[in-house]
Residue frames relative to the residue before (quaternion, step in Angstrom):
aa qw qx qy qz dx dy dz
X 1.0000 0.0000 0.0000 0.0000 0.00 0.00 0.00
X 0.5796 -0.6182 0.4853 0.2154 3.50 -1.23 0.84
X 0.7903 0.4245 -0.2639 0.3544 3.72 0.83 -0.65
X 0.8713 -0.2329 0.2282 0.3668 3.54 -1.46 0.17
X 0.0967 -0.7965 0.5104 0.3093 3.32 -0.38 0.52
X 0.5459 0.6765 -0.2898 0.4005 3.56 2.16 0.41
X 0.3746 0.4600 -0.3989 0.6992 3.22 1.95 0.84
X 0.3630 -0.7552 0.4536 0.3034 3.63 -0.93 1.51
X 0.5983 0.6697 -0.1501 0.4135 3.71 -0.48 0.24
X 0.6848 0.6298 -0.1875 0.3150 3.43 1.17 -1.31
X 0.6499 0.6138 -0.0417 0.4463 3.02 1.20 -0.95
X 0.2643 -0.6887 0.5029 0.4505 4.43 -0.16 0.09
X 0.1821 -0.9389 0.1880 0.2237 3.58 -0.77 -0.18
X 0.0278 -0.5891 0.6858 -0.4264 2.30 0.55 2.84
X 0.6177 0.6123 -0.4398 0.2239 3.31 0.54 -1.05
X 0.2248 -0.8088 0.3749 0.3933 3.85 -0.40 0.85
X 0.2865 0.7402 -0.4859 0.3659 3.38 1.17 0.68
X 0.6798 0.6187 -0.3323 0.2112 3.54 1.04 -1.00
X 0.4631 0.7440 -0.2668 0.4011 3.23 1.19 -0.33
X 0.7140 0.4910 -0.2087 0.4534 3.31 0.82 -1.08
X 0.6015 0.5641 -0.3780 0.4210 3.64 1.30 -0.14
X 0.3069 0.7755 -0.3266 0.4448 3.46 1.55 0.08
X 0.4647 0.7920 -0.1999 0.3417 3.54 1.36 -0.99
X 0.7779 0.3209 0.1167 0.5275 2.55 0.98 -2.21
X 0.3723 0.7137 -0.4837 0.3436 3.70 1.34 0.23
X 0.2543 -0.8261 0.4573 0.2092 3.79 -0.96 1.29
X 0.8533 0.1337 -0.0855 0.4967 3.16 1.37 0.01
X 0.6562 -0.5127 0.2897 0.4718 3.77 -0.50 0.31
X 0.5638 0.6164 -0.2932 0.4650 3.06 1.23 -0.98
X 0.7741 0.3138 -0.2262 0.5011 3.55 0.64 -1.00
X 0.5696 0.5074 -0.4202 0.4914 3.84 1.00 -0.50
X 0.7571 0.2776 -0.4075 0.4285 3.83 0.52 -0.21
X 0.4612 0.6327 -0.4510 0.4284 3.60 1.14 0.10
X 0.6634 0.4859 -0.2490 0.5117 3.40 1.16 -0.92
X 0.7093 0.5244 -0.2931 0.3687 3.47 0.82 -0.92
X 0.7019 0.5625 -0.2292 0.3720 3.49 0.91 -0.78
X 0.6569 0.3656 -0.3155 0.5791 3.57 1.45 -0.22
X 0.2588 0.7578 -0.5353 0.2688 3.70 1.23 0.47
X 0.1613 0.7754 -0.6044 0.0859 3.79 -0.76 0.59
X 0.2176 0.8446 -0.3993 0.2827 3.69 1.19 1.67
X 0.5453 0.3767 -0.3557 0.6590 3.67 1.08 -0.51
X 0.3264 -0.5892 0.6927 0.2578 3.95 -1.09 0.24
X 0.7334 0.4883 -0.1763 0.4388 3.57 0.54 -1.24
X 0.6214 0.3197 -0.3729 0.6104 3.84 1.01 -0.32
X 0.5666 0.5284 -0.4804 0.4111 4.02 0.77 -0.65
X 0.7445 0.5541 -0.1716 0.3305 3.59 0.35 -1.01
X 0.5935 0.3078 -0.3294 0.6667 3.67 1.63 -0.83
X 0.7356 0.3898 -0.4036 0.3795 3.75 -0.30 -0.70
X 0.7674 0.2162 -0.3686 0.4780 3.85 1.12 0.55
X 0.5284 0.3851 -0.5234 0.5464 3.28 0.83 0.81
X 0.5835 0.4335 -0.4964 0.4745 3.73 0.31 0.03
X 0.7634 0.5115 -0.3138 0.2392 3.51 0.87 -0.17
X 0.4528 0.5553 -0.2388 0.6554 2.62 2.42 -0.38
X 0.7105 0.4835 -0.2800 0.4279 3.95 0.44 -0.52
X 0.0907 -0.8083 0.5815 0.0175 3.55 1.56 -0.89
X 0.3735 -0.6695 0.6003 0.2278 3.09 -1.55 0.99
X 0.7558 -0.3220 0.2588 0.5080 3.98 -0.74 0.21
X 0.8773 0.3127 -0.1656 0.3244 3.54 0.08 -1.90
X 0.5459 0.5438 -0.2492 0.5866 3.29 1.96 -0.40
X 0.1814 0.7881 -0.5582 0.1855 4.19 0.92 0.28
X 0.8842 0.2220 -0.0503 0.4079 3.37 0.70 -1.11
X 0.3733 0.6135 -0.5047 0.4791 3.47 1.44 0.73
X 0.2285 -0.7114 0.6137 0.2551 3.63 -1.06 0.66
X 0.1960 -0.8880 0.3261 0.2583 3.47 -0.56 1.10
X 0.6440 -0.5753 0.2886 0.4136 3.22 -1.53 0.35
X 0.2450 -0.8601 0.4431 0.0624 3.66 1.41 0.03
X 0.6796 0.3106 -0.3394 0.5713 4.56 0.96 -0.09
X 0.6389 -0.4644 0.4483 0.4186 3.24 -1.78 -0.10
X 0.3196 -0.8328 0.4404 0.1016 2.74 -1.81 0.98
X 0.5832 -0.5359 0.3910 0.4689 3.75 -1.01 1.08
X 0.3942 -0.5159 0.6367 0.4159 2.99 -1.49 -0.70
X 0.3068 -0.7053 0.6391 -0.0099 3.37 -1.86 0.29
X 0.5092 0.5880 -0.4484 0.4403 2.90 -1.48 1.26
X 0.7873 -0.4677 0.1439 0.3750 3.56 -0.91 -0.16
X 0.1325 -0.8591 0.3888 0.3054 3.57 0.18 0.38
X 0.7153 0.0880 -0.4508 0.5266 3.41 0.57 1.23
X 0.2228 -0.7153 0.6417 -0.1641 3.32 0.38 2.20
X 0.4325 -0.6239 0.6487 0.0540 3.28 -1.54 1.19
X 0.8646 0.2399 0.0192 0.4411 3.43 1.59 -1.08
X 0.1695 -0.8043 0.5586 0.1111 4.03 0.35 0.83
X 0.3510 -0.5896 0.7167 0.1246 3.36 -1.18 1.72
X 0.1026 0.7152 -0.6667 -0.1829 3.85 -1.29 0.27
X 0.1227 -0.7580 0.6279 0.1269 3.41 -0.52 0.81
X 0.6872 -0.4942 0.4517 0.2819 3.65 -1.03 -1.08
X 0.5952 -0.3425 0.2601 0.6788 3.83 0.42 -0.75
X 0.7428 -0.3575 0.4917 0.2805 3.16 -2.32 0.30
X 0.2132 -0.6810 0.6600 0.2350 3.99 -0.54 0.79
X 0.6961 -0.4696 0.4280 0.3342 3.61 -1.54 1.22
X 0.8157 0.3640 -0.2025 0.4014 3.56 -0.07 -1.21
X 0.7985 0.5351 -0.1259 0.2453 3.08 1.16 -1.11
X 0.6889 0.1820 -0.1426 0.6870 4.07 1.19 -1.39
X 0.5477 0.5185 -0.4619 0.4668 3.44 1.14 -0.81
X 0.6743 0.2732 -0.5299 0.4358 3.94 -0.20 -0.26
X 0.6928 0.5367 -0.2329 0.4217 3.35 0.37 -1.96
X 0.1745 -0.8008 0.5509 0.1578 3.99 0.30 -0.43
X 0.5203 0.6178 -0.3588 0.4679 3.12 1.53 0.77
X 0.4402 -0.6865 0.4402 0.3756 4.33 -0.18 0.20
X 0.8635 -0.1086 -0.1045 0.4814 3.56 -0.18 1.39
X 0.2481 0.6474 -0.4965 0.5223 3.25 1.29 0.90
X 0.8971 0.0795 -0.2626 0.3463 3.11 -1.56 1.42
X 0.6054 0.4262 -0.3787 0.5554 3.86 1.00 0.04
X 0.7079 -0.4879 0.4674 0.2060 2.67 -1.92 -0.15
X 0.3471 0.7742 -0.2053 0.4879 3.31 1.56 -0.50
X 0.6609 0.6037 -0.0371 0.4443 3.20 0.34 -2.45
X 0.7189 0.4535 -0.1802 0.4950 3.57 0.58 -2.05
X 0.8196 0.4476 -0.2365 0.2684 3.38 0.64 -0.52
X 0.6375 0.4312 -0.2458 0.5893 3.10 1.87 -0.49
X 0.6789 0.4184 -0.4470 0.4052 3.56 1.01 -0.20
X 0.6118 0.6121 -0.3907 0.3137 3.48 0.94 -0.40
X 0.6965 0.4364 -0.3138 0.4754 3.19 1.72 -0.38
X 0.2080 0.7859 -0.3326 0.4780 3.30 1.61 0.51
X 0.8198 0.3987 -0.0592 0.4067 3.10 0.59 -1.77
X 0.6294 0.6013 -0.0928 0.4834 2.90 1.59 -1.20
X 0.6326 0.2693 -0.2559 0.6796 3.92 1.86 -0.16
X 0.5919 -0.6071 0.4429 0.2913 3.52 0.75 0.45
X 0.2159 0.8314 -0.2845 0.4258 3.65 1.45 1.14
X 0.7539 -0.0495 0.1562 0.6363 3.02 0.88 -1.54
X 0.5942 -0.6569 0.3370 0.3190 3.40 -1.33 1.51
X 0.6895 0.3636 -0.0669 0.6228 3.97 1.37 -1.14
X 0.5535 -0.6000 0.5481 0.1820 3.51 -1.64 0.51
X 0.7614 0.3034 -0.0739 0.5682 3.66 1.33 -0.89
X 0.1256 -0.6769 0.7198 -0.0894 3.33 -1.29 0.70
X 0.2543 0.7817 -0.5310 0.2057 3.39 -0.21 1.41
X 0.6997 0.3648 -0.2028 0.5799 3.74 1.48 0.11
X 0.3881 -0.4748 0.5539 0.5632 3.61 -1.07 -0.89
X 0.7294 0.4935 -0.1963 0.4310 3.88 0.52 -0.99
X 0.3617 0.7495 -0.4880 0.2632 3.75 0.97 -0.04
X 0.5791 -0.5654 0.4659 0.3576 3.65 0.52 -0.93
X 0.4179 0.7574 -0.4521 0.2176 3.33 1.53 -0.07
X 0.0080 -0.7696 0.6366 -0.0494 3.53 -0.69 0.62
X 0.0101 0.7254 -0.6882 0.0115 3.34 -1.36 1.21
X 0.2765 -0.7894 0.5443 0.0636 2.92 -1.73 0.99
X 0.9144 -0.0711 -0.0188 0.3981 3.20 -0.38 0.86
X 0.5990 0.3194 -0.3600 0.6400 2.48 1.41 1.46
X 0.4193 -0.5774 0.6907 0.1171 3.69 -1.22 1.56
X 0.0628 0.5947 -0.7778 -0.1934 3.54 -1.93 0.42
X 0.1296 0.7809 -0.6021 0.1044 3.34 -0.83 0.47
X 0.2763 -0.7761 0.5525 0.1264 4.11 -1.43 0.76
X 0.5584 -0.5050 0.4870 0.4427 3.61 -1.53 0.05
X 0.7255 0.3258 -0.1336 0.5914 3.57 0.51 -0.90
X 0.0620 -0.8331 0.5494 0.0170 3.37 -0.59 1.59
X 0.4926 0.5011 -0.4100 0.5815 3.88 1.68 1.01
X 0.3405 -0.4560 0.6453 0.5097 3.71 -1.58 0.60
X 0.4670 -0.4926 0.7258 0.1116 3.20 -2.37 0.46
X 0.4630 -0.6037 0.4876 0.4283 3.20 -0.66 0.35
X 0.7330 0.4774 -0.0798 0.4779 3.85 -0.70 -0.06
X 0.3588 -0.6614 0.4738 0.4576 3.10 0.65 -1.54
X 0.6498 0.5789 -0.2483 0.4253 3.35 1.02 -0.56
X 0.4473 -0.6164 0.6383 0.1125 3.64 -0.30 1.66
X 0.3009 -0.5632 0.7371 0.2211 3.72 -1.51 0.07
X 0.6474 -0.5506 0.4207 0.3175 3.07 -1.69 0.43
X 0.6632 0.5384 -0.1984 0.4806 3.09 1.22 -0.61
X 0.6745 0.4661 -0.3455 0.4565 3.75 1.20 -0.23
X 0.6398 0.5427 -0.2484 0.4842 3.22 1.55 -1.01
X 0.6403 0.5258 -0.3407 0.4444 3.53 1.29 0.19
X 0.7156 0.4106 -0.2092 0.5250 3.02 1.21 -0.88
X 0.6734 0.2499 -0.4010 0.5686 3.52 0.57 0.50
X 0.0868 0.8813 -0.3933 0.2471 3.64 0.84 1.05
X 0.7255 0.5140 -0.0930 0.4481 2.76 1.49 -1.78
X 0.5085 0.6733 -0.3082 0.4395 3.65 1.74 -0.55
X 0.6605 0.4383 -0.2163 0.5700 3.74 1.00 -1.52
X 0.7319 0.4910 -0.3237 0.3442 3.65 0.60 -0.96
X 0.5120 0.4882 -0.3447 0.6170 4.09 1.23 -0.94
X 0.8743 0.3342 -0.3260 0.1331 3.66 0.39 -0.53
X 0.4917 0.6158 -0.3387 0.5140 2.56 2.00 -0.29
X 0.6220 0.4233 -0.4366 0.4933 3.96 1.15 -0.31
X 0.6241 0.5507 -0.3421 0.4360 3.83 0.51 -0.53
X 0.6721 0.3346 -0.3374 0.5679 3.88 1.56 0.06
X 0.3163 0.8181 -0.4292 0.2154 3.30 1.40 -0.21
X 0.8275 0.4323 -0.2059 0.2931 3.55 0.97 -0.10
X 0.5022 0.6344 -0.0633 0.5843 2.72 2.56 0.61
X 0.8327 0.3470 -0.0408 0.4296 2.67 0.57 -1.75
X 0.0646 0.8378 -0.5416 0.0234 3.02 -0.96 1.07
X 0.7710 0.1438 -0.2897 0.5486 3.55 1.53 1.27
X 0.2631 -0.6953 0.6650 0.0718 3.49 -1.31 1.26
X 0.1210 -0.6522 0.7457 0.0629 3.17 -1.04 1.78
X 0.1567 -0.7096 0.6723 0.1412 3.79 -0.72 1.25
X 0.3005 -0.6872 0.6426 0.1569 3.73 -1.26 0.77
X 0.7101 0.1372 -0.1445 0.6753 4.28 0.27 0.83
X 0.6010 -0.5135 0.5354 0.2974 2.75 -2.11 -0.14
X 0.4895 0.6310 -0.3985 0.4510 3.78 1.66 -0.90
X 0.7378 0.3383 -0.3140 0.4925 4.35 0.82 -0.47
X 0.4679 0.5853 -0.4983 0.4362 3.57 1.49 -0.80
X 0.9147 0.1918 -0.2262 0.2745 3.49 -0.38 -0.93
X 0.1994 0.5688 -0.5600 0.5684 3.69 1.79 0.22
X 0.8399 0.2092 -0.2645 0.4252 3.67 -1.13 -1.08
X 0.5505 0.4572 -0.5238 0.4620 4.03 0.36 0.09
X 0.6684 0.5419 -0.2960 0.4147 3.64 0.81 -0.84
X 0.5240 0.6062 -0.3877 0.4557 3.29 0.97 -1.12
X 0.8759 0.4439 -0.0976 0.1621 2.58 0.04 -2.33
X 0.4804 0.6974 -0.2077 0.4896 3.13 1.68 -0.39
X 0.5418 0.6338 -0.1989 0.5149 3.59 1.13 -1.13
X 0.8982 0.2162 -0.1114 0.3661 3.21 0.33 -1.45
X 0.7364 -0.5522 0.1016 0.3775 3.22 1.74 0.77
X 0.4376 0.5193 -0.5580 0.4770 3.72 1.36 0.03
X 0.7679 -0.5605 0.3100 0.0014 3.08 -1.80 0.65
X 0.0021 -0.9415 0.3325 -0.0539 3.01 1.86 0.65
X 0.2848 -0.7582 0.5343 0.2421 4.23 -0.06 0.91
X 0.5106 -0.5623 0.6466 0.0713 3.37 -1.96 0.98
X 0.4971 -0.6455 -0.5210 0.2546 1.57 0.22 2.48
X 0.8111 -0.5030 0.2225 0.1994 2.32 -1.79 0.60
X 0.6388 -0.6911 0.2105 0.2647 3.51 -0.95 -0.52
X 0.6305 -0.5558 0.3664 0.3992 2.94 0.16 1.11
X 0.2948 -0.5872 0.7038 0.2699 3.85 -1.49 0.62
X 0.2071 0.6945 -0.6872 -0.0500 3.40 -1.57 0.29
X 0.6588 -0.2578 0.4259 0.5640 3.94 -1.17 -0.39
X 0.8388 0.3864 0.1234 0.3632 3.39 -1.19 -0.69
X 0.4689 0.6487 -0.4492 0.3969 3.96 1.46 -0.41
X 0.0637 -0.7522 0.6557 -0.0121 3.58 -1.11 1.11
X 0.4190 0.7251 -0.5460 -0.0254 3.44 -0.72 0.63
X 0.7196 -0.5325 0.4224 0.1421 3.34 -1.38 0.15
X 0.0151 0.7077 -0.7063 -0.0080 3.99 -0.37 0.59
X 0.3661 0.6924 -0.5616 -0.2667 2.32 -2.59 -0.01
X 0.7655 -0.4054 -0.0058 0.4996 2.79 -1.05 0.99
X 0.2080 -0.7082 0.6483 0.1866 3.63 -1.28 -0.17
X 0.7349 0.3094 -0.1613 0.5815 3.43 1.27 -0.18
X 0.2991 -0.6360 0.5176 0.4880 3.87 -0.55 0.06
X 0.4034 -0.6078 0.6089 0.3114 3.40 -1.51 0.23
X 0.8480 -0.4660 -0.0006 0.2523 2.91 -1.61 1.01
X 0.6964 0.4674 -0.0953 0.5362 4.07 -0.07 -0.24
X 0.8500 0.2771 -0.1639 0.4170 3.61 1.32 -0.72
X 0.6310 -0.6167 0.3898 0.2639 3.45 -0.81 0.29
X 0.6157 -0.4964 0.2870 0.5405 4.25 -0.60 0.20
X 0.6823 0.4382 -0.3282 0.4845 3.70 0.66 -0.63
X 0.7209 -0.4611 0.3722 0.3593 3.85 1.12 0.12
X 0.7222 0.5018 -0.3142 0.3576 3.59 1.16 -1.33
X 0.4839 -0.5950 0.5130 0.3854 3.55 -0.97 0.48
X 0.6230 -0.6460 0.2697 0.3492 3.03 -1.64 0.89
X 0.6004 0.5485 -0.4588 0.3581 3.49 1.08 -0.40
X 0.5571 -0.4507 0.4382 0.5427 3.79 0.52 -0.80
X 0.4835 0.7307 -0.3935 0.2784 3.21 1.37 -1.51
X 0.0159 0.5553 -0.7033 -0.4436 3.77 -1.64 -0.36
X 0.7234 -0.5907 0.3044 0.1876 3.13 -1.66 1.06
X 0.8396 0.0597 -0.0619 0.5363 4.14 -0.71 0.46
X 0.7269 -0.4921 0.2636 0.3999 3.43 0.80 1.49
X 0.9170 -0.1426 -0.0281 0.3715 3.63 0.91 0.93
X 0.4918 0.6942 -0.4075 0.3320 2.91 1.64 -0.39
X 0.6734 -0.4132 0.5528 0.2650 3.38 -1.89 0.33
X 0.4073 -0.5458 0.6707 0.2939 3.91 -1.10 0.65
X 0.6283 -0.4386 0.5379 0.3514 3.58 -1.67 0.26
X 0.8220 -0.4665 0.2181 0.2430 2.99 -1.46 1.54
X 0.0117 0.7291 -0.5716 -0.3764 4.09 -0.42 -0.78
X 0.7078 0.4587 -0.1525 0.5150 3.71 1.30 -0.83
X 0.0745 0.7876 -0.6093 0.0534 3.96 -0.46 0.80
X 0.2633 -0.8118 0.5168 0.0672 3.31 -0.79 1.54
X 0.1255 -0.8403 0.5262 0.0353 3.83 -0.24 0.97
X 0.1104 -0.8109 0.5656 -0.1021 3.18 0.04 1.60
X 0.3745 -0.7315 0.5570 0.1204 3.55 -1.13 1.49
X 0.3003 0.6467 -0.6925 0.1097 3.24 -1.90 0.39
X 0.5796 -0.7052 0.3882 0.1269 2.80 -1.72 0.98
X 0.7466 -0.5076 0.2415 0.3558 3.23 -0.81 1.07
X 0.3280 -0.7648 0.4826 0.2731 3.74 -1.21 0.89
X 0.1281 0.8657 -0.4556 0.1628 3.04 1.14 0.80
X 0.6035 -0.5963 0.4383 0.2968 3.39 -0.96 0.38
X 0.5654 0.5515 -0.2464 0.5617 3.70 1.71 -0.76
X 0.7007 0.4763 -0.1938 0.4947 3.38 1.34 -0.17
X 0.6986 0.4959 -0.0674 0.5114 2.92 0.74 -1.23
X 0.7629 0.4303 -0.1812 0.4471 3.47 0.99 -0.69
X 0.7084 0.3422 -0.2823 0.5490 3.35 1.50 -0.73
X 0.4468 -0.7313 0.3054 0.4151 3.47 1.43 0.56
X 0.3865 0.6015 -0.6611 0.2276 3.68 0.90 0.55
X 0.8186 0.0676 -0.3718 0.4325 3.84 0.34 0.35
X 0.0515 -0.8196 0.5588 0.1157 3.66 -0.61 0.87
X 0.8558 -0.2455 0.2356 0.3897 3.31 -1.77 0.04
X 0.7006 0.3002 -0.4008 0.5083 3.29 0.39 -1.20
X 0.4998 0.6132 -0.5485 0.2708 4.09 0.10 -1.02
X 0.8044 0.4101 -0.2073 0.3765 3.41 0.48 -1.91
X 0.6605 0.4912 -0.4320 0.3686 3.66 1.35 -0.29
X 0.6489 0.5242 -0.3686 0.4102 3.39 1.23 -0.56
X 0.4967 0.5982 -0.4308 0.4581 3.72 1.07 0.29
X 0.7780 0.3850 -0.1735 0.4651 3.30 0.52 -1.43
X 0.3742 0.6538 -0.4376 0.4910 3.69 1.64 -0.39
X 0.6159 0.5177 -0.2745 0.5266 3.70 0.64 -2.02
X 0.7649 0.5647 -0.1751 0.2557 3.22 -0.11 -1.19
X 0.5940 0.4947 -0.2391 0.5876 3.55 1.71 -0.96
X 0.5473 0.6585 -0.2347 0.4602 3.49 1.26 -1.18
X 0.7788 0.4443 -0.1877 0.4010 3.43 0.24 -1.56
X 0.7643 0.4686 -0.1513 0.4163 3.46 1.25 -0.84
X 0.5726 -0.7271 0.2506 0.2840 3.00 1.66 0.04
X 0.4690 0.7015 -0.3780 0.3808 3.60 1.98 -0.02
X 0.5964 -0.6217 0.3431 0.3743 3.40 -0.72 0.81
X 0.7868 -0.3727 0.4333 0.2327 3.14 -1.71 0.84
X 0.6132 -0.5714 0.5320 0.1204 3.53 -1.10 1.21
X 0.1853 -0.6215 0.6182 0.4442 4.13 -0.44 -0.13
């Protein structure tokens, strides 16, 4: 096609241009509408629909969800889950972010366990799962074969993590990253879109706490933050964030989780930090 790939839509969507119309997405609602008919990586298109055709044994009779997945959770989240990519068996069937693995079971239960999420499990899209104030959501919205995104997929679907992190921009005010593969995806983003990202950067660890800010105003607002009218915007809201806290932890991976180098309590005292930092009320 002849037009823009900076008009959402323009573009076919193999084309690996298609992504980039994401940009222009006015709302989550419409960035995940866009995101799900995405068919840019050939090599993520091809595993996340042959695993659906191959199916794992206990899953024989699940039809799978087989496209990329949105993210999930509150859409004016105080707190951004980053994980990594969709696990084959797991969002790829369920079409839901950590829904149906083991993985999932472990980070929502600590959810439940900080007063996050209304239920301990997350095994469907339709279960009842509800999260509060808090978004989970990845750089790489296909399973990978392996797990392991390329450098080159995790770029090109860049534009998906980046529209969403601006479209929470007026909330959020912490990124719990789960690895080092989202630590430096969201540094990269975040860096793009003008917060103040240090030379060099920081280092992933357990337990890593640091601080941004902006270096640029975000859209609509002036250097001190204030919008340009004076106004605050939709009868009260808050202007986008200036300060984003990017709180480490180690993947819920099953390699983790299983050899107990992250456990329950670890992941509650993050998301504990994490309720704190954002300013959501106290636990009873």
């Amino acid at each position: 096609m002849s037009c823009s790939a900076r008009k959402m839509g323009c573009v076919t969507t193999d084309d690996p241009e298609y992504p980039l119309a994401a940009r222009t997405a006015p709302s989550l609602a419409a960035l995940d509408d866009h995101l799900i008919q995405c068919r840019a990586c050939p090599r993520l298109v091809a595993w996340r629909e042959h695993v659906a055709e191959v199916k794992r044994a206990s899953f024989r009779d699940d039809d799978y969800w087989a496209r990329p997945v949105p993210g999930f959770g509150d859409e004016r989240a105080g707190i951004l889950v980053v994980g990594l990519a969709p696990a084959a068996h797991g969002a790829n069937r369920t079409g839901r972010m950590f829904t149906g693995d083991r993985s999932g079971d472990f980070l929502f239960a600590s959810m439940h366990r900080t007063g996050l999420a209304n239920q301990a499990t997350s095994v469907s899209a339709d279960d009842g799962l509800r999260l509060t104030g808090i978004r989970v959501t990845a750089p790489v919205r296909c399973a990978p074969p392996d797990n392991k995104p390329t450098p080159e997929e995790r770029r090109r679907c860049g534009p998906y993590l980046a529209r969403e992190v601006e479209l929470l921009g007026e909330t959020v005010r912490v990124a719990v990253v789960l690895g080092g593969f989202g630590w430096q995806a969201l540094l990269s983003t975040l860096a793009e879109q003008g917060w103040d990202v240090p030379r060099p950067r920081p280092r992933f660890t357990h337990g890593a706490e640091v601080t941004l800010r902006r270096r640029t105003p975000a859209p609509g607002t002036d250097t001190a933050g204030a919008h340009h009218d004076g106004e605050v915007p939709d009868g009260g809201q808050p202007p986008p964030a200036q300060t984003l806290t990017l709180l480490g932890c180690f993947h819920v991976s099953q390699q983790n989780t299983f050899t107990g180098r992250l456990t329950p309590q670890m992941l509650d005292d993050v998301l504990l930090r994490a309720r704190d930092l954002a300013g959501l009320s106290a636990l009873d």
